[in-house]
KOLGU-4560 file (N, C-alpha, C; in nm, 3 decimals, padded with zeros to 5 digits):
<recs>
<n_xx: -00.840 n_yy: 01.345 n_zz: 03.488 ca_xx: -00.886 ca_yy: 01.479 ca_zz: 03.458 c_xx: -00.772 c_yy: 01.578 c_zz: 03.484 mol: A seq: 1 type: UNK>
<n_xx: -00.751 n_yy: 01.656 n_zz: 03.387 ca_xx: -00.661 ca_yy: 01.771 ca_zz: 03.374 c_xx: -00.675 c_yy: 01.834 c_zz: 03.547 mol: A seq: 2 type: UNK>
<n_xx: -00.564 n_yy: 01.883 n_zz: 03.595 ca_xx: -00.579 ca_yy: 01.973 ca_zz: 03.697 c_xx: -00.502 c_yy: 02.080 c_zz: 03.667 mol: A seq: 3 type: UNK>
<n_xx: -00.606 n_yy: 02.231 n_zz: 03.664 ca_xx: -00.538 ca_yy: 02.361 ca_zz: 03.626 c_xx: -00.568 c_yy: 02.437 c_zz: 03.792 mol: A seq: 4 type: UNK>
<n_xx: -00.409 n_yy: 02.474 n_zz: 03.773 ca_xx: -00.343 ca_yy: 02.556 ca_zz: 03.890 c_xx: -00.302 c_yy: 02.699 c_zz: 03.918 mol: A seq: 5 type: UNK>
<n_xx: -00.318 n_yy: 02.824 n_zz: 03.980 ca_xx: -00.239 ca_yy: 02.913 ca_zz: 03.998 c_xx: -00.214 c_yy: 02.941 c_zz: 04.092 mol: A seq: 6 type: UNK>
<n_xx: -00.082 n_yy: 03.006 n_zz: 04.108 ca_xx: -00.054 ca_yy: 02.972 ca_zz: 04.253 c_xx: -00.005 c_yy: 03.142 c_zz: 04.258 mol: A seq: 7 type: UNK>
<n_xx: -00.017 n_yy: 03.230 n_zz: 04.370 ca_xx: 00.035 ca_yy: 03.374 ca_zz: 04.364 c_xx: 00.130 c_yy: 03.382 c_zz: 04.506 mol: A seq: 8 type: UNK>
<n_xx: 00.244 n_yy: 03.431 n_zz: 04.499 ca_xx: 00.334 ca_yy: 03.440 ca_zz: 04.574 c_xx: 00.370 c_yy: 03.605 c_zz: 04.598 mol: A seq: 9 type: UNK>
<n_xx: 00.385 n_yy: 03.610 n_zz: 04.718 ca_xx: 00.476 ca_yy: 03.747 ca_zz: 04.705 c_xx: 00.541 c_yy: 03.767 c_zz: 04.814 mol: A seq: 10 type: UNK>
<n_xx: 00.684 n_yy: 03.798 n_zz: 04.783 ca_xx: 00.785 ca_yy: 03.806 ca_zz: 04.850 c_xx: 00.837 c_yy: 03.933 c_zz: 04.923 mol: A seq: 11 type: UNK>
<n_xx: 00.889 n_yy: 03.861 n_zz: 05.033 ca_xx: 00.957 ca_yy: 04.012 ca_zz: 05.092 c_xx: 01.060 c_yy: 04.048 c_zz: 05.070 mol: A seq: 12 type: UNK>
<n_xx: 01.074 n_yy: 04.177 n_zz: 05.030 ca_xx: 01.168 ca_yy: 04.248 ca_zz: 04.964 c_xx: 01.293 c_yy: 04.252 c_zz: 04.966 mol: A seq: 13 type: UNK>
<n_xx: 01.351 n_yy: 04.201 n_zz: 05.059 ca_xx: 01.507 ca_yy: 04.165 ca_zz: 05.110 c_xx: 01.506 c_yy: 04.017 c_zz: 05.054 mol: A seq: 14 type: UNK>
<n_xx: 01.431 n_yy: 03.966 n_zz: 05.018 ca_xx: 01.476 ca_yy: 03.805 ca_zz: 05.020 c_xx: 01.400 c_yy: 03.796 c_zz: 04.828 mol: A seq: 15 type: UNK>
<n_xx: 01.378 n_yy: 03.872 n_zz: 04.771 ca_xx: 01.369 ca_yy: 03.874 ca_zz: 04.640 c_xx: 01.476 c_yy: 03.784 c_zz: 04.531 mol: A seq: 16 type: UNK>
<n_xx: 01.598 n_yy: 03.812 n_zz: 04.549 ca_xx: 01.675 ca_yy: 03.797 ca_zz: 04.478 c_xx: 01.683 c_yy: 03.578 c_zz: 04.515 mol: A seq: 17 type: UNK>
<n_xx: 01.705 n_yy: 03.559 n_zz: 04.609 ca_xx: 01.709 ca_yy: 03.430 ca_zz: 04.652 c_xx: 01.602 c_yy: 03.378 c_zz: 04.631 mol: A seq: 18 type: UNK>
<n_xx: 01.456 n_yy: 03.395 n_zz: 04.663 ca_xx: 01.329 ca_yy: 03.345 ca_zz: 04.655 c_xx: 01.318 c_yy: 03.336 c_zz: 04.470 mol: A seq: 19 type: UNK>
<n_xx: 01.381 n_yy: 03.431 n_zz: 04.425 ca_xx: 01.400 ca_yy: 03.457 ca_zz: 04.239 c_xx: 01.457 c_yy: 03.334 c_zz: 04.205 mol: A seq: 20 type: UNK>
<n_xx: 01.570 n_yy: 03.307 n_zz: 04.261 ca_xx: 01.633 ca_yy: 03.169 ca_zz: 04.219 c_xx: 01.599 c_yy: 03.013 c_zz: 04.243 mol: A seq: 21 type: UNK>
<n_xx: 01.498 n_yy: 03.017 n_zz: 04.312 ca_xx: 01.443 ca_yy: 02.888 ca_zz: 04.390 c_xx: 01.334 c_yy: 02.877 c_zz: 04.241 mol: A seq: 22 type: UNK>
<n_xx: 01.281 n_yy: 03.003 n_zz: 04.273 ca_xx: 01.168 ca_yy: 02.921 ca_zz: 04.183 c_xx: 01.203 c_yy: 02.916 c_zz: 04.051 mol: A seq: 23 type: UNK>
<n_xx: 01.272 n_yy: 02.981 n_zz: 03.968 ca_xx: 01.391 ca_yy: 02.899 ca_zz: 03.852 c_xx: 01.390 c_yy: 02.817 c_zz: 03.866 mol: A seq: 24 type: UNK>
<n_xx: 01.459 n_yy: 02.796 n_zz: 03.943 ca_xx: 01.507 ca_yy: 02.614 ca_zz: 03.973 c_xx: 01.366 c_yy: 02.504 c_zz: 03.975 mol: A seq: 25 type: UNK>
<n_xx: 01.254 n_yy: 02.592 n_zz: 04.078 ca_xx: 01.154 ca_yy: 02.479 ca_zz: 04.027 c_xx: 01.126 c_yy: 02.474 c_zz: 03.879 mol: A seq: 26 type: UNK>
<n_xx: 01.098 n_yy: 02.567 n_zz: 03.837 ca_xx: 01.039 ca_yy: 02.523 ca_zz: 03.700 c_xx: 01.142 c_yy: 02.458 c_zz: 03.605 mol: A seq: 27 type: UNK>
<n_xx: 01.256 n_yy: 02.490 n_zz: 03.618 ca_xx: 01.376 ca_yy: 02.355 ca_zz: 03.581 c_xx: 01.307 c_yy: 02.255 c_zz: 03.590 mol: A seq: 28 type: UNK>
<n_xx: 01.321 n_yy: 02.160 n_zz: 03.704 ca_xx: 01.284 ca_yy: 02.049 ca_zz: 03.762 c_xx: 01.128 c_yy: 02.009 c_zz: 03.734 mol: A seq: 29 type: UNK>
<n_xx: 01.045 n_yy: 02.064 n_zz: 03.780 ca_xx: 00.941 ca_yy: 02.055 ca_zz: 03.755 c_xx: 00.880 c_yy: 02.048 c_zz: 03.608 mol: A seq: 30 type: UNK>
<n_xx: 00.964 n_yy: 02.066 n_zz: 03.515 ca_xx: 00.899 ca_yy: 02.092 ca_zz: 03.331 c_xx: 00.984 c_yy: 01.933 c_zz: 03.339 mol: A seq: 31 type: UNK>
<n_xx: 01.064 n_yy: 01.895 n_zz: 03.400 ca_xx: 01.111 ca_yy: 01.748 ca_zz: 03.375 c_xx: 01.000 c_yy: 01.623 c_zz: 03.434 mol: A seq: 32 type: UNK>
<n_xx: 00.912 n_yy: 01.689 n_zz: 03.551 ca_xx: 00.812 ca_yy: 01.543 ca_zz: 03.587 c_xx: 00.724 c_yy: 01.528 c_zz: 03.462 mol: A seq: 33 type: UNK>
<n_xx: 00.703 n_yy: 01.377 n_zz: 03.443 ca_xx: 00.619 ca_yy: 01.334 ca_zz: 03.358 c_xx: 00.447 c_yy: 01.354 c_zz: 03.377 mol: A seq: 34 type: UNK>
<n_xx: 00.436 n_yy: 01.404 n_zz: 03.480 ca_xx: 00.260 ca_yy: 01.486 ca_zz: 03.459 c_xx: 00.241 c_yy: 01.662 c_zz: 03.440 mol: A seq: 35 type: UNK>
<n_xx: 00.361 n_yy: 01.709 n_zz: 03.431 ca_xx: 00.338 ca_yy: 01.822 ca_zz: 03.408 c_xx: 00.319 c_yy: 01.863 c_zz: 03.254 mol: A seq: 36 type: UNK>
<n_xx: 00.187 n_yy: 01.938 n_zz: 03.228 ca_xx: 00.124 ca_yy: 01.934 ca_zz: 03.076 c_xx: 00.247 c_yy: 02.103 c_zz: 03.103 mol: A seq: 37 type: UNK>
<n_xx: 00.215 n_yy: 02.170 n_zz: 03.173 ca_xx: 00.243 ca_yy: 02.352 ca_zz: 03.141 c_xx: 00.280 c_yy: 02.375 c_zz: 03.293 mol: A seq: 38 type: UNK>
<n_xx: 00.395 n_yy: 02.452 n_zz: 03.301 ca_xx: 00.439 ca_yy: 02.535 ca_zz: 03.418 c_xx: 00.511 c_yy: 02.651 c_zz: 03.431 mol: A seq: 39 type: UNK>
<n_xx: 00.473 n_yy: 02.740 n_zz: 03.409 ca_xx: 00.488 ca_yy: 02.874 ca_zz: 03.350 c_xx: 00.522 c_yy: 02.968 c_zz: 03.507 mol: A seq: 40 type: UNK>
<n_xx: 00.622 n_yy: 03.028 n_zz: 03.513 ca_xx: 00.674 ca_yy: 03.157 ca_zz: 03.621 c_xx: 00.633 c_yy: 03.291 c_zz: 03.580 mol: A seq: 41 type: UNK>
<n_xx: 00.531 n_yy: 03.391 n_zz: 03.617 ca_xx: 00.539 ca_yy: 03.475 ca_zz: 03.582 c_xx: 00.591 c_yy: 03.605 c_zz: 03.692 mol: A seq: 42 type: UNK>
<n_xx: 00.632 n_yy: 03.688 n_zz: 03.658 ca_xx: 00.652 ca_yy: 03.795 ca_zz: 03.766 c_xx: 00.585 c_yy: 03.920 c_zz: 03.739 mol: A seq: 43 type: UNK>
<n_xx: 00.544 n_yy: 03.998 n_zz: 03.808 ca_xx: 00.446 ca_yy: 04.117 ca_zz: 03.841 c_xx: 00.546 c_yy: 04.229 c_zz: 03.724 mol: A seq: 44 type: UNK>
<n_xx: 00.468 n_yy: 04.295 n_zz: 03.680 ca_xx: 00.514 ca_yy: 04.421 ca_zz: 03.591 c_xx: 00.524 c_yy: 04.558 c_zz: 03.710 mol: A seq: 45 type: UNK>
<n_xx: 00.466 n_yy: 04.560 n_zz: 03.763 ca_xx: 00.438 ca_yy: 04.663 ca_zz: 03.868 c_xx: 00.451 c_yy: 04.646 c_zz: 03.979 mol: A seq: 46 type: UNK>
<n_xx: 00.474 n_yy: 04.515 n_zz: 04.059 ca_xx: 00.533 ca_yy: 04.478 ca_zz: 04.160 c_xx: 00.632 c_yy: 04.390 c_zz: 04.146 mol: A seq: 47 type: UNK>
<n_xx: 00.789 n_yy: 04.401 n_zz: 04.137 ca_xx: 00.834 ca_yy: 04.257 ca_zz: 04.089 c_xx: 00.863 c_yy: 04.166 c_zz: 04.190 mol: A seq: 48 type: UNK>
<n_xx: 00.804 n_yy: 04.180 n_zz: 04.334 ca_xx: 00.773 ca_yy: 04.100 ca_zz: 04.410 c_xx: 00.667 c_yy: 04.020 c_zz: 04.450 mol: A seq: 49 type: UNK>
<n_xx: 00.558 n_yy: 04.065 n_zz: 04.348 ca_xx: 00.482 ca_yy: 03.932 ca_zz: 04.311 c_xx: 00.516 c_yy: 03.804 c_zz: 04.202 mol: A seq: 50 type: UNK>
<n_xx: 00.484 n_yy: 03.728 n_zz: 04.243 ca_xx: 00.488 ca_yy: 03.634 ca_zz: 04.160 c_xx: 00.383 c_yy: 03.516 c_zz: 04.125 mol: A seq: 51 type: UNK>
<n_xx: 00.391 n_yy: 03.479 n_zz: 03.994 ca_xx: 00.257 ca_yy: 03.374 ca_zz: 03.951 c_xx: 00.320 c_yy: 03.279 c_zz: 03.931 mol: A seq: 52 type: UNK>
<n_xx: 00.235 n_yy: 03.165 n_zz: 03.947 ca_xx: 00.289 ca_yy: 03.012 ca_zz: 03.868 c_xx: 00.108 c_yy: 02.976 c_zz: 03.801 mol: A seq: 53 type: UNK>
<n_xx: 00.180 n_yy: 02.938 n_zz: 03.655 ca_xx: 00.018 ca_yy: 02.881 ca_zz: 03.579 c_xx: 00.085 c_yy: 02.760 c_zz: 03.564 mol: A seq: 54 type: UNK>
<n_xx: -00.018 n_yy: 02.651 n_zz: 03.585 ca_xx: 00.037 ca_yy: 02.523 ca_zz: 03.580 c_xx: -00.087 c_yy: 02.428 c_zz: 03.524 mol: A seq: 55 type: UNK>
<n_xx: -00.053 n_yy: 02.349 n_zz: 03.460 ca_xx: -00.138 ca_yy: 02.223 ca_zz: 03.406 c_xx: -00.090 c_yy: 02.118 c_zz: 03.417 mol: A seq: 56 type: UNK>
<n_xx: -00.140 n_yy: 01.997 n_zz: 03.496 ca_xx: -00.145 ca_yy: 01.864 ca_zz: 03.552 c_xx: -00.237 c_yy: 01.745 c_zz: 03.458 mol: A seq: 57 type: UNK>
<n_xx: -00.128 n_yy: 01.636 n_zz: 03.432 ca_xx: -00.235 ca_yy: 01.547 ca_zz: 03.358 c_xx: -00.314 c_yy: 01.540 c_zz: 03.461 mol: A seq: 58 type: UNK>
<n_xx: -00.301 n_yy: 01.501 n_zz: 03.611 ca_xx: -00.409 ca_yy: 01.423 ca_zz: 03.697 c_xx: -00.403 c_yy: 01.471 c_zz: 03.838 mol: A seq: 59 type: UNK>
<n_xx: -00.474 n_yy: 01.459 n_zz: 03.916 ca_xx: -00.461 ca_yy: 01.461 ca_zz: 04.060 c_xx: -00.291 c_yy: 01.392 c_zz: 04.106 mol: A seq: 60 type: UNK>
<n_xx: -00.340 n_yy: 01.313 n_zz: 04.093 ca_xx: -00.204 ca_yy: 01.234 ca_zz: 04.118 c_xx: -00.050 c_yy: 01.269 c_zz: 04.063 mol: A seq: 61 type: UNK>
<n_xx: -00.008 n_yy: 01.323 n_zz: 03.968 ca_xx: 00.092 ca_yy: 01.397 ca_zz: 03.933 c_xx: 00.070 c_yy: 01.506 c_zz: 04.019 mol: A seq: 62 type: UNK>
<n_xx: -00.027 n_yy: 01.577 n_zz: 03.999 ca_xx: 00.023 ca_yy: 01.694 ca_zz: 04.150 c_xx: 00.060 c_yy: 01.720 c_zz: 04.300 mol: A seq: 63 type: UNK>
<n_xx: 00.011 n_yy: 01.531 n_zz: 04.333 ca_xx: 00.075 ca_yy: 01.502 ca_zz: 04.445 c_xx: 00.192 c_yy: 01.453 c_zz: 04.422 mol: A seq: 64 type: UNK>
<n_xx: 00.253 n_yy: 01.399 n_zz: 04.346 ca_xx: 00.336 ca_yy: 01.377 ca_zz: 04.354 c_xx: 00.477 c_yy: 01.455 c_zz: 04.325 mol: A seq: 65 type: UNK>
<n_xx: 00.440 n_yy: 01.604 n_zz: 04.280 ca_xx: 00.514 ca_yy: 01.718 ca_zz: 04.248 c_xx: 00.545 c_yy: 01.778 c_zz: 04.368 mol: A seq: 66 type: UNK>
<n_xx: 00.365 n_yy: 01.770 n_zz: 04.411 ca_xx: 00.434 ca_yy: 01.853 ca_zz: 04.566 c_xx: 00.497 c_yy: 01.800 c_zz: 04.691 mol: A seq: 67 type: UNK>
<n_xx: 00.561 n_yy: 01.610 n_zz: 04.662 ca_xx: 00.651 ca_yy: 01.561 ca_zz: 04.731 c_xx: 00.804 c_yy: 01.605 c_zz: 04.689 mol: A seq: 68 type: UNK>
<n_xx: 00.813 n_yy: 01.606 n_zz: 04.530 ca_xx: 00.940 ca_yy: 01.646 ca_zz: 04.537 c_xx: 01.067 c_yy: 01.690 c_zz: 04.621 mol: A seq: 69 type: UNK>
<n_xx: 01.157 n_yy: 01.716 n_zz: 04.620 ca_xx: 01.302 ca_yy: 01.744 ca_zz: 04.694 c_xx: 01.255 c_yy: 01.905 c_zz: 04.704 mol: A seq: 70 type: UNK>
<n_xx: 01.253 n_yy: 01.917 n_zz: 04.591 ca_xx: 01.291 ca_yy: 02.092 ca_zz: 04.523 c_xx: 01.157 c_yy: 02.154 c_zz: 04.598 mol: A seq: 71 type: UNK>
<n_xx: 01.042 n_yy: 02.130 n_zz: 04.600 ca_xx: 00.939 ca_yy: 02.182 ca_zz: 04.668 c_xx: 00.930 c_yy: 02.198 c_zz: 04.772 mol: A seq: 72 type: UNK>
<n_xx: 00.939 n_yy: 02.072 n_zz: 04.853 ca_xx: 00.962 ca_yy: 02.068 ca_zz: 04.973 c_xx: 01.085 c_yy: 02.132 c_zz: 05.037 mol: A seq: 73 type: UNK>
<n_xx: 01.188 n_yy: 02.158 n_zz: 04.943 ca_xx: 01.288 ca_yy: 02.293 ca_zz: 05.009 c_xx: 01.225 c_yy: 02.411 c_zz: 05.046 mol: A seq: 74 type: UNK>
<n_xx: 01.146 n_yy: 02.438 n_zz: 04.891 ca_xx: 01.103 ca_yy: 02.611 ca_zz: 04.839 c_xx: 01.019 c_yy: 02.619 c_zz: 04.997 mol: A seq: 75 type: UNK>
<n_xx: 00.916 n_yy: 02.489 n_zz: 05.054 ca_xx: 00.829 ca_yy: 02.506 ca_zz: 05.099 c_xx: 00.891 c_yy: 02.590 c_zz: 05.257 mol: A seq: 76 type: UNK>
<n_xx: 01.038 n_yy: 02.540 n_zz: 05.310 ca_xx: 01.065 ca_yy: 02.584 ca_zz: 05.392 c_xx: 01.115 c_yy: 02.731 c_zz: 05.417 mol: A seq: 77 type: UNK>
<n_xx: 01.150 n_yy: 02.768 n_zz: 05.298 ca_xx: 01.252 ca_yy: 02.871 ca_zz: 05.302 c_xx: 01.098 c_yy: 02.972 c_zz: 05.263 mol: A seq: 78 type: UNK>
<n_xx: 00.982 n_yy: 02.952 n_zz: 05.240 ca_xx: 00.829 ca_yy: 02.994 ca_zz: 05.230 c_xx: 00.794 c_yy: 03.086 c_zz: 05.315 mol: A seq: 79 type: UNK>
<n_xx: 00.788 n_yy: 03.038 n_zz: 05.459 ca_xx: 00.779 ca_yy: 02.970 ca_zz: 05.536 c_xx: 00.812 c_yy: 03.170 c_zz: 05.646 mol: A seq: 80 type: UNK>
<n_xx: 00.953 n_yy: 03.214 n_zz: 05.555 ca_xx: 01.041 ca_yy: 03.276 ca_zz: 05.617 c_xx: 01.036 c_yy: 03.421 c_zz: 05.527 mol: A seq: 81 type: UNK>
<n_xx: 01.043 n_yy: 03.371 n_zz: 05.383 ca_xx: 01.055 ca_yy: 03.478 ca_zz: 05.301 c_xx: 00.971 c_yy: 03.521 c_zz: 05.224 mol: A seq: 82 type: UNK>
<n_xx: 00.853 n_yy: 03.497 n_zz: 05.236 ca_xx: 00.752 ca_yy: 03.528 ca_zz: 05.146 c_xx: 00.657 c_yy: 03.646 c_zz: 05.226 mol: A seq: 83 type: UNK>
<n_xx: 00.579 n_yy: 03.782 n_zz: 05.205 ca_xx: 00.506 ca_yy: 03.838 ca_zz: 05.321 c_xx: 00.343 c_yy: 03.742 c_zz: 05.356 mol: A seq: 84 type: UNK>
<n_xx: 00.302 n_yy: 03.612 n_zz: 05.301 ca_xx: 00.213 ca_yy: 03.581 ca_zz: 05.330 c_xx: 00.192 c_yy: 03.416 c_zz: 05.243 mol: A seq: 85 type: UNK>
<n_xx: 00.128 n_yy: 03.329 n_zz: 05.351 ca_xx: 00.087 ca_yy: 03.216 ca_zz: 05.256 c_xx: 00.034 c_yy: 03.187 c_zz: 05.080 mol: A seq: 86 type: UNK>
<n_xx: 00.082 n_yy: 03.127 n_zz: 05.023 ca_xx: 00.128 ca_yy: 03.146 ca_zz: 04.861 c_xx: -00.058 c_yy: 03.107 c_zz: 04.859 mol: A seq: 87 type: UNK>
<n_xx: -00.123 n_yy: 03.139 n_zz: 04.802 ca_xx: -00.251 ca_yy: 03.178 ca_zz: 04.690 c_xx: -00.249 c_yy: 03.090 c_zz: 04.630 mol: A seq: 88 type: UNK>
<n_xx: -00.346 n_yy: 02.943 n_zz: 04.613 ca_xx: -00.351 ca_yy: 02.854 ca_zz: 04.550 c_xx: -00.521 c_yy: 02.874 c_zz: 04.472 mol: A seq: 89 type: UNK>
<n_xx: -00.557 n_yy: 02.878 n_zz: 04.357 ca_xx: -00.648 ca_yy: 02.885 ca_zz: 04.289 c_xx: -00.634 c_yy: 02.742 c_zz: 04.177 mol: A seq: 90 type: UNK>
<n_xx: -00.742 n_yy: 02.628 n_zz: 04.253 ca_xx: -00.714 ca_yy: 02.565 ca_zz: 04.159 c_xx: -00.884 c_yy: 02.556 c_zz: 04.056 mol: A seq: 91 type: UNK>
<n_xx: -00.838 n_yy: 02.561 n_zz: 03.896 ca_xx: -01.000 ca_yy: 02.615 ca_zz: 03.847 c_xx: -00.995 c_yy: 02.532 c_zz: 03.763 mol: A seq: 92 type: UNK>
<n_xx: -01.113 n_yy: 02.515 n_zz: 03.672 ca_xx: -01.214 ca_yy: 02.465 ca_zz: 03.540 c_xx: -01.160 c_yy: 02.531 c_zz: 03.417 mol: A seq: 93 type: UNK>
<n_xx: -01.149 n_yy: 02.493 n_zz: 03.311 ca_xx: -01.136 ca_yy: 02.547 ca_zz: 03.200 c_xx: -01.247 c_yy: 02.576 c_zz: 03.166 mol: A seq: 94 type: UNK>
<n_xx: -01.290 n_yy: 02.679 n_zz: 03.062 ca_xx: -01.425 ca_yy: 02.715 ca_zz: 03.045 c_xx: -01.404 c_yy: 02.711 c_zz: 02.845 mol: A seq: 95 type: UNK>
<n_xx: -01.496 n_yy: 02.622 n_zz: 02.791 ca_xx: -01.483 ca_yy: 02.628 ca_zz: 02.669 c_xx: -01.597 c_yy: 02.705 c_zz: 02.614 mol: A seq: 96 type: UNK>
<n_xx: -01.625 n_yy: 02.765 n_zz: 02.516 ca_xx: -01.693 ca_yy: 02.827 ca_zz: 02.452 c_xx: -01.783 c_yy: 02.764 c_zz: 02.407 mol: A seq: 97 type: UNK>
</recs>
C-alpha cells in the first residue's frame, strides 16, 4: 500500500542557508531510491523558513528504509540543532472522488 507523507520543517534563521542545502541534497538522493513514487521540496512564500516535503512511497517498507539512509540520518543530526522545532510528520489517505 502506497504511503503518502508530509513532512513540515522550519528553520532557524541563521542556519537557513545550510539547512537549504541538506535538503537539496536529500531530494537528490532520495528521487534515486527505488520506492520513492514522488518527493517534492517545497519552501514557504511568506516564510522562507518554512519548509515542506510531499512524498509518495510504494510501501511501508521503502520508507523505512529511506529513513536509514546516510543522507537522512546526517539531516537528522544537524535537525536536532538547526531547525526551531521537531519536523511535522503528517502521514495521510488519498481521498478519491
Amino acid at each position: 500500500m502506497k504511503i503518502y507523507l508530509t513532512a513540515v520543517l522550519k528553520v532557524k534563521p541563521e542556519y537557513l542557508q545550510e539547512v537549504e542545502k541538506a535538503l537539496r541534497n536529500m531530494v537528490t538522493e532520495t528521487r534515486k531510491e527505488a520506492a520513492c513514487i514522488q518527493y517534492d521540496l517545497h519552501q514557504g512564500q511568506d516564510d522562507k523558513h518554512v519548509f515542506v516535503f510531499y512524498e509518495i512511497w510504494k510501501d511501508q517498507q521503502g520508507l523505512d528504509a529511506h529513513n536509514k539512509q546516510p543522507y537522512i540520518l546526517e539531516f537528522g543530526k544537524i535537525a536536532q540543532t538547526q531547525l526551531l522545532e521537531p519536523p511535522q510528520i503528517y502521514i495521510t489517505n488519498i481521498i478519491d472522488p
